[in-house]
C-alpha positions in Angstrom: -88.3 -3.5 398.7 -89.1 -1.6 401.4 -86.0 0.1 403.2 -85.6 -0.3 407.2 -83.4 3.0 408.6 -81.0 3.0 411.0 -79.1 6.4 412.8 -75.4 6.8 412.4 -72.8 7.8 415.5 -73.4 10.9 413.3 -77.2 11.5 414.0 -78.2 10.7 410.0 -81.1 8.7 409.5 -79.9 6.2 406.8 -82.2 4.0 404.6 -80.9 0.1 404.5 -82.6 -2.8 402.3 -81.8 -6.6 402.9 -82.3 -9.1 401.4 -81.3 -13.0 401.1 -79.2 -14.9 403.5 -76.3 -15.6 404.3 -72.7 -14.2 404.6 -73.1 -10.7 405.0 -72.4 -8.2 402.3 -72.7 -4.4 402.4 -72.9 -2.9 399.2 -71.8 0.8 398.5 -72.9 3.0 395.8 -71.0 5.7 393.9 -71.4 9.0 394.5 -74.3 9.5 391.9 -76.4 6.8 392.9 -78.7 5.5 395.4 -79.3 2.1 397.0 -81.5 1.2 393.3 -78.3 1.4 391.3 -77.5 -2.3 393.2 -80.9 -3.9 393.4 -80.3 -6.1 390.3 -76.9 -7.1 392.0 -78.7 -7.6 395.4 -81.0 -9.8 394.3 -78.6 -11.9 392.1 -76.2 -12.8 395.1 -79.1 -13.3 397.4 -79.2 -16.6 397.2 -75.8 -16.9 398.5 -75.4 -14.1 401.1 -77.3 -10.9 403.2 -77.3 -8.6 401.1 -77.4 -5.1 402.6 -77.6 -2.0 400.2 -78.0 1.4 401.9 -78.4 5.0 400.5 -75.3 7.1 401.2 -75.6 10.6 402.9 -78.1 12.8 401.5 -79.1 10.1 398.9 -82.4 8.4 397.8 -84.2 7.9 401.7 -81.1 9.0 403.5 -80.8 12.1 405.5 -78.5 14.7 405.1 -78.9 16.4 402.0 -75.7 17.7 400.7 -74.9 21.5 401.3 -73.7 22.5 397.4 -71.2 25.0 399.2 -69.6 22.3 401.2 -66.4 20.8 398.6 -65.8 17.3 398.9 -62.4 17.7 397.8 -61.8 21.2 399.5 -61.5 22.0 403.5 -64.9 20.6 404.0 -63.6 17.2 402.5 -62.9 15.4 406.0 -66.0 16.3 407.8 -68.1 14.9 405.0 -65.9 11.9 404.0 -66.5 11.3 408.3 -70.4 12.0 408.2 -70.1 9.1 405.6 -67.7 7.0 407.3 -70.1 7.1 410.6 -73.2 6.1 408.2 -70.9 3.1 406.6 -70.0 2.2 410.1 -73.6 2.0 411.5 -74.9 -0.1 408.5 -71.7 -1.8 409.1 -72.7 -3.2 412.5 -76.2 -3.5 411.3 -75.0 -6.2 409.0 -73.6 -8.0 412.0 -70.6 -9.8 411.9 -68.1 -9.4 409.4 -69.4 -8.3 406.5 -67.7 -8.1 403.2 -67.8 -4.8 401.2 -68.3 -3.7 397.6 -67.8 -0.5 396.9 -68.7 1.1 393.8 -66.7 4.1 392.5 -66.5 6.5 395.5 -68.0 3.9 397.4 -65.0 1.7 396.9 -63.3 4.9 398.4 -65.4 5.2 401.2 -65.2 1.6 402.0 -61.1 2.2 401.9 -61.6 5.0 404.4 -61.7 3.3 407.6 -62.7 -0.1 407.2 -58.9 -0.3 406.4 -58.5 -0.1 410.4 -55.6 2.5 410.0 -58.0 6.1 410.0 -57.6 8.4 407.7 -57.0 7.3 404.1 -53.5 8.4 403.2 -54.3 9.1 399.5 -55.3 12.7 398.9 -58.9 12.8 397.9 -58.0 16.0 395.9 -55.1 13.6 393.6 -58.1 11.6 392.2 -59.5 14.8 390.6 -56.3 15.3 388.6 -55.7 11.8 387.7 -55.9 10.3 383.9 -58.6 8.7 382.4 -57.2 6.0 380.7 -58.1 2.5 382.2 -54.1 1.2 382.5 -53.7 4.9 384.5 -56.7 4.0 386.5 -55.7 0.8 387.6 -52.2 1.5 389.0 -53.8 3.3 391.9 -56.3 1.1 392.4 -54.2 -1.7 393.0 -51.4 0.2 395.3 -55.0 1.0 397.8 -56.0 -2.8 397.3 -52.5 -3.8 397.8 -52.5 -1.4 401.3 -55.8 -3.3 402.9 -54.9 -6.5 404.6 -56.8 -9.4 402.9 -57.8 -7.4 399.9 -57.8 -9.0 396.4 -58.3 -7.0 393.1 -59.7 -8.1 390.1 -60.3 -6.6 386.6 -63.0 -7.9 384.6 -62.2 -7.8 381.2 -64.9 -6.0 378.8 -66.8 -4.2 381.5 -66.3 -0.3 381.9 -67.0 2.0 384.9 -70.3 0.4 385.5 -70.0 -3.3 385.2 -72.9 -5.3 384.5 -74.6 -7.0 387.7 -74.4 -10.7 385.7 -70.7 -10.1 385.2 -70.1 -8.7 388.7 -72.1 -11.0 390.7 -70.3 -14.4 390.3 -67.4 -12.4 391.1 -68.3 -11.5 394.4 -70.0 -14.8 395.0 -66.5 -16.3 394.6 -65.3 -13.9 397.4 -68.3 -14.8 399.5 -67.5 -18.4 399.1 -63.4 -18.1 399.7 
């Protein structure tokens, strides 16, 4: 697919695919990835919404390329966590409506981040660093942030690891796109 682009409040030039129709959905990649990571999920809910994936700040067609100096977690943390937030928001109202979100990883984060409607997340981005890697340690924070956006609903799909597999995930969401 060939991506349209769109500028953020921000001035970034972000790359956006659609595809399908229906309900919007935004989809947001980790931190690793670009808007190809989600295609094969794209393409399996597009019969049942408008699909929107989007390459994050300095990814795949994106502007911005990340400054390596510049610590995510350190005193540079807010400015770039609200360079993304700005991109999020403008392929946000791109999506028209109200879209839902899936977030992926530190996407889920960045989706957290203000489309919670109360600014600033109020979980330290530098706790997630130190946190332990077993998956019942995981999930406790996961659902307290879940349990803090209004609406929100958390689900664990059994068998599937940090990256879960676009025929598991997709009737998942489709079930959140339908109600």
């Amino acid at each position: 697919m060939t991506p349209t682009h769109l500028v953020s409040a921000g001035g970034t030039r972000i790359a956006v695919e659609t595809v399908g129709e229906g309900p919007p959905l935004v989809l947001t990649t980790g931190a690793l990835q670009d808007r190809a990571s989600v295609r094969l999920l794209a393409q399996t809910l597009a019969d049942r919404a408008t699909v929107h994936l989007w390459d994050r700040h300095g990814r795949g067609d994106s502007e911005g390329v990340p400054d390596p100096r510049r610590d995510p977690v350190g005193p540079d943390g807010d400015a770039l966590v609200a360079a993304e937030v700005a991109d999020l928001a403008a392929v946000t109202a791109a999506a028209g409506g109200v879209p839902l979100h899936y977030g992926h990883s530190a996407g889920a984060v960045l989706v957290l981040e203000r489309c919670s409607g109360r600014g600033p997340s109020p979980w330290p981005r530098r706790s997630r660093t130190t946190s332990p890697s077993s998956p019942a340690t995981r999930c406790r924070p996961t659902g307290s942030r879940a349990a803090a956006v209004p609406g929100a609903r958390r689900r664990t799909l059994p068998g599937q690891g940090h990256l879960v597999t676009p025929a598991v995930l997709a009737p998942v969401l489709a079930d959140f796109l339908t109600g």
